[in-house]
Every structure is written in structure tokens, then in C-alpha cells.
C-alpha positions as CSV (number, residue, x, y, z in Angstrom):
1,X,35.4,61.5,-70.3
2,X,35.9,62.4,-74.0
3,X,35.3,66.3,-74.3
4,X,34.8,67.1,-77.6
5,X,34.9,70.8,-78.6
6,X,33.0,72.2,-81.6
7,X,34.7,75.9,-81.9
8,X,31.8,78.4,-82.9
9,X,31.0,78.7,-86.6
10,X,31.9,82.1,-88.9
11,X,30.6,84.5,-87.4
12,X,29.8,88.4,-88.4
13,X,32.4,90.7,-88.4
14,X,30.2,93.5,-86.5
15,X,27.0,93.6,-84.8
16,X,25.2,96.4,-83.6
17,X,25.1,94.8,-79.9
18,X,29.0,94.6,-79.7
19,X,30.7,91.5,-80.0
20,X,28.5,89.2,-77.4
21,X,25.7,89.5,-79.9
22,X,27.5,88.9,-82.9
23,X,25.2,85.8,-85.5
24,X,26.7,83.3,-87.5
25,X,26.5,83.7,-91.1
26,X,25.4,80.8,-93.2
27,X,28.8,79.7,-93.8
28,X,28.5,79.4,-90.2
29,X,25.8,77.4,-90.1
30,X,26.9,75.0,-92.6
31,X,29.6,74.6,-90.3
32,X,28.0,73.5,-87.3
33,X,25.6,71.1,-89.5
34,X,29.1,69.0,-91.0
35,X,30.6,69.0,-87.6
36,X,26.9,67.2,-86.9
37,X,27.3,64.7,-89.2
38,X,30.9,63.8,-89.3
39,X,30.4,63.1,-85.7
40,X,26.9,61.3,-86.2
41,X,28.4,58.7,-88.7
42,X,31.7,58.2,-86.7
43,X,29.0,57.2,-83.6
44,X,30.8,60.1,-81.4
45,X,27.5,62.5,-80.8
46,X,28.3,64.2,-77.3
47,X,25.7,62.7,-74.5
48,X,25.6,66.3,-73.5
49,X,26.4,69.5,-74.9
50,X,27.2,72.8,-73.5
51,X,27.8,76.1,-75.2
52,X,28.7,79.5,-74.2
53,X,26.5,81.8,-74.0
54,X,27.4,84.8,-76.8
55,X,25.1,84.0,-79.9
56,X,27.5,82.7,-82.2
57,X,28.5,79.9,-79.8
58,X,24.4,79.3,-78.8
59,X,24.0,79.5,-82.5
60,X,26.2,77.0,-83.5
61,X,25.5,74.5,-80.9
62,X,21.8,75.3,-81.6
63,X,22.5,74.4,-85.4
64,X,24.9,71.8,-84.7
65,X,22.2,69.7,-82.1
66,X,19.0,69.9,-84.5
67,X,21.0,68.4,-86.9
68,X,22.7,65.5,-84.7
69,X,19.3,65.4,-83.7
70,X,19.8,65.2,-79.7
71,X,18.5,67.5,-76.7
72,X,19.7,71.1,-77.4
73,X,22.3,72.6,-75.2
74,X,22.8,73.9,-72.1
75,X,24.1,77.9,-71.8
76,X,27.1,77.8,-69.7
77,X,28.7,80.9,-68.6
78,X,32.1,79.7,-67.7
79,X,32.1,78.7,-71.5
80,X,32.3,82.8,-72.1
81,X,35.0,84.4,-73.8
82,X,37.5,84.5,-71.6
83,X,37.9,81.1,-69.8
84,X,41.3,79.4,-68.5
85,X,42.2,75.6,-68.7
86,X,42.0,75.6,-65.1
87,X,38.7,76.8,-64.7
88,X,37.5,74.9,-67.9
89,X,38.5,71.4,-66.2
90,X,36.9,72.2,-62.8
91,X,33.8,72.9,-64.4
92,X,33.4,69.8,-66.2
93,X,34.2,67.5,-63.2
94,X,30.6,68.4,-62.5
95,X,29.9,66.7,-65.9
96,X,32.1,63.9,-65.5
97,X,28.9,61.5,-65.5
98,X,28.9,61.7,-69.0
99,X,30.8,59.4,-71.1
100,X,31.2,62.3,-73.6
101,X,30.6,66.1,-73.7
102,X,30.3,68.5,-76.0
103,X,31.1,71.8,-75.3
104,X,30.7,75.0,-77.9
105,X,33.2,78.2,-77.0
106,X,35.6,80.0,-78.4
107,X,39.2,80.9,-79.3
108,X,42.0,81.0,-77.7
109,X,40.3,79.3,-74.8
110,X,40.0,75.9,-76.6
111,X,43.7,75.7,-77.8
112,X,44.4,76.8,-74.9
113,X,42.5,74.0,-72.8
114,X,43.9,71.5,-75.4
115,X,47.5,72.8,-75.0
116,X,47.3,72.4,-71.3
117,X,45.4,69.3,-70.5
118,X,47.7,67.5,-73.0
119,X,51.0,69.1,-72.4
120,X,51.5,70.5,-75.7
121,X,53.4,73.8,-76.5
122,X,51.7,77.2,-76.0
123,X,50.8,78.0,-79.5
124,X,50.9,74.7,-80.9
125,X,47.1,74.0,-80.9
126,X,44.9,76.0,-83.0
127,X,41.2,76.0,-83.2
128,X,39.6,77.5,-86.5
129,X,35.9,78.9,-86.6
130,X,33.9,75.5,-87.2
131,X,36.9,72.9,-86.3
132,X,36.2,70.0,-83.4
133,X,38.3,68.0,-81.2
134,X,38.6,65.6,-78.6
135,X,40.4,65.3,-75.5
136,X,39.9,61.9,-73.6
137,X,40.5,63.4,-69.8
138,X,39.7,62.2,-66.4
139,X,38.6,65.7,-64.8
140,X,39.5,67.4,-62.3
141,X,43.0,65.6,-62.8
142,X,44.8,67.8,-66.1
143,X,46.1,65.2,-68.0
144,X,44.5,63.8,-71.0
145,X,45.3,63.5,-74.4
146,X,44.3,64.5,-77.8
147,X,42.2,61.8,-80.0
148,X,41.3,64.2,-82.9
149,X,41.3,67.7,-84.2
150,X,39.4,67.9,-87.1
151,X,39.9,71.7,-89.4
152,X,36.8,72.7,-91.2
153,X,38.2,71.9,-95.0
154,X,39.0,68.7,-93.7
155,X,35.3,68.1,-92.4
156,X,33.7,70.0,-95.8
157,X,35.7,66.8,-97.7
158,X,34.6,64.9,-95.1
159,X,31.2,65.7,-95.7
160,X,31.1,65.7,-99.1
């Protein structure tokens, strides 16, 4: 499977609701629609996608699938704040029907995941707000390897 992760837009700073229910701001938002169509002309649109389930992340996949135009996402909880690698990679062996999924969480759980299912250094994987990569892996096993990682000014030239 090729797991591609789309690392939730800008987000606000503050929200009244504490950090689950912080929005994305348009920045955001522009964000998620690039990461769309970088990856809709490179023909590498997730067959699935799953986000977690704090509103930024929803937001952003939200964003991100009305403009790839394909089925929205599915709310994943284990795709929280918060995940390990470990627990990452044995939830998507339930997903490993799909030639390619997308999933929509947060930081440092995707460097993290990256780090660890590719055997990089601790630290030597960063995810900014709005970047995407892919990891071709065979779950449950933990080695895979790193096809792309794709920062946002890279994607904004992309774009442009």
C-alpha cells in the first residue's frame, strides 16, 4: 500500500473549545486544496482517505477531498493527537485492500510514523502544517520506504 499523509493545514492559534476544536484559517484551506491538485495531476489521489477527528484535520481532509473531487473521509480516532507508529500500522492493516490511502493527522505523529516504518533517525523527518508524503508499506510488517515528502512552498510552486 502507498499511505500518503496530508499533515492538517494552518490552523488557529486559539479556540474557545480548547485545542480539539481549533478551524483552519484560509491559509489553511489553500493548503489542503494544492495538496488536492498536486496529487490529482501526478494521478496519486488516495482510493481512500481517513482523517482524524479534531477539526483542523476533518477540515483539511474535508477541503482537500471536494477538491480532488472523490468520496469524503472517514473520521478515524486512532488518527487523534497522540498516535504511535505502532498503533498507526496496525490500524491500517485493516485498510490494506486499498492500493493507496490517505490519511489526515497531525504532528509529531506523522514524522514519527515515517521515521519508524522507514528506519530513519528520530528527528530526521519533519512534517509542516499542509506538507504530504508517501510511504510505500506492506502493513502490519514495519518496513517501508519513503517515495515523497512534499513541504508546502514546494507544493505553492508547484501549484503555481
Amino acid at each position: 500500500m502507498d499511505l500518503i499523509l496530508l499533515r492538517h493545514g494552518k490552523a488557529e492559534d486559539m479556540s474557545p473549545g480548547g485545542d480539539f476544536s481549533r478551524e483552519l484559517v484560509e491559509k489553511g484551506r489553500d493548503q489542503a486544496r494544492k495538496a488536492a491538485r498536486l496529487l490529482k495531476a501526478a494521478d496519486l489521489l488516495p482510493d481512500i482517505v481517513l482523517t482524524s477527528p479534531l477539526v483542523r484535520a476533518r477540515q483539511t481532509a474535508d477541503t482537500f477531498c471536494q477538491t480532488a473531487g472523490i468520496p469524503g473521509a472517514l473520521v478515524q480516532s486512532w488518527l487523534a493527537s497522540g498516535m504511535s507508529p505502532e498503533s498507526g500500522l496496525a490500524e491500517l492493516a485493516g485498510f490494506k485492500e486499498f492500493k493507496r490511502v490517505g490519511i489526515v493527522g497531525h504532528e509529531p505523529d506523522f514524522s514519527q510514523l515515517i521515521a519508524w516504518a522507514t528506519g530513519a533517525q528520530a528527528g530526521g523527518i519533519v512534517m509542516k502544517k499542509g506538507a504530504i508524503a508517501c510511504v510505500r508499506l506492506n502493513p502490519p510488517s514495519r518496513f517501508g520506504s519513503l517515495q515523497f515528502l512534499i513541504p508546502p512552498k514546494l507544493a505553492d510552486e508547484m501549484d503555481g
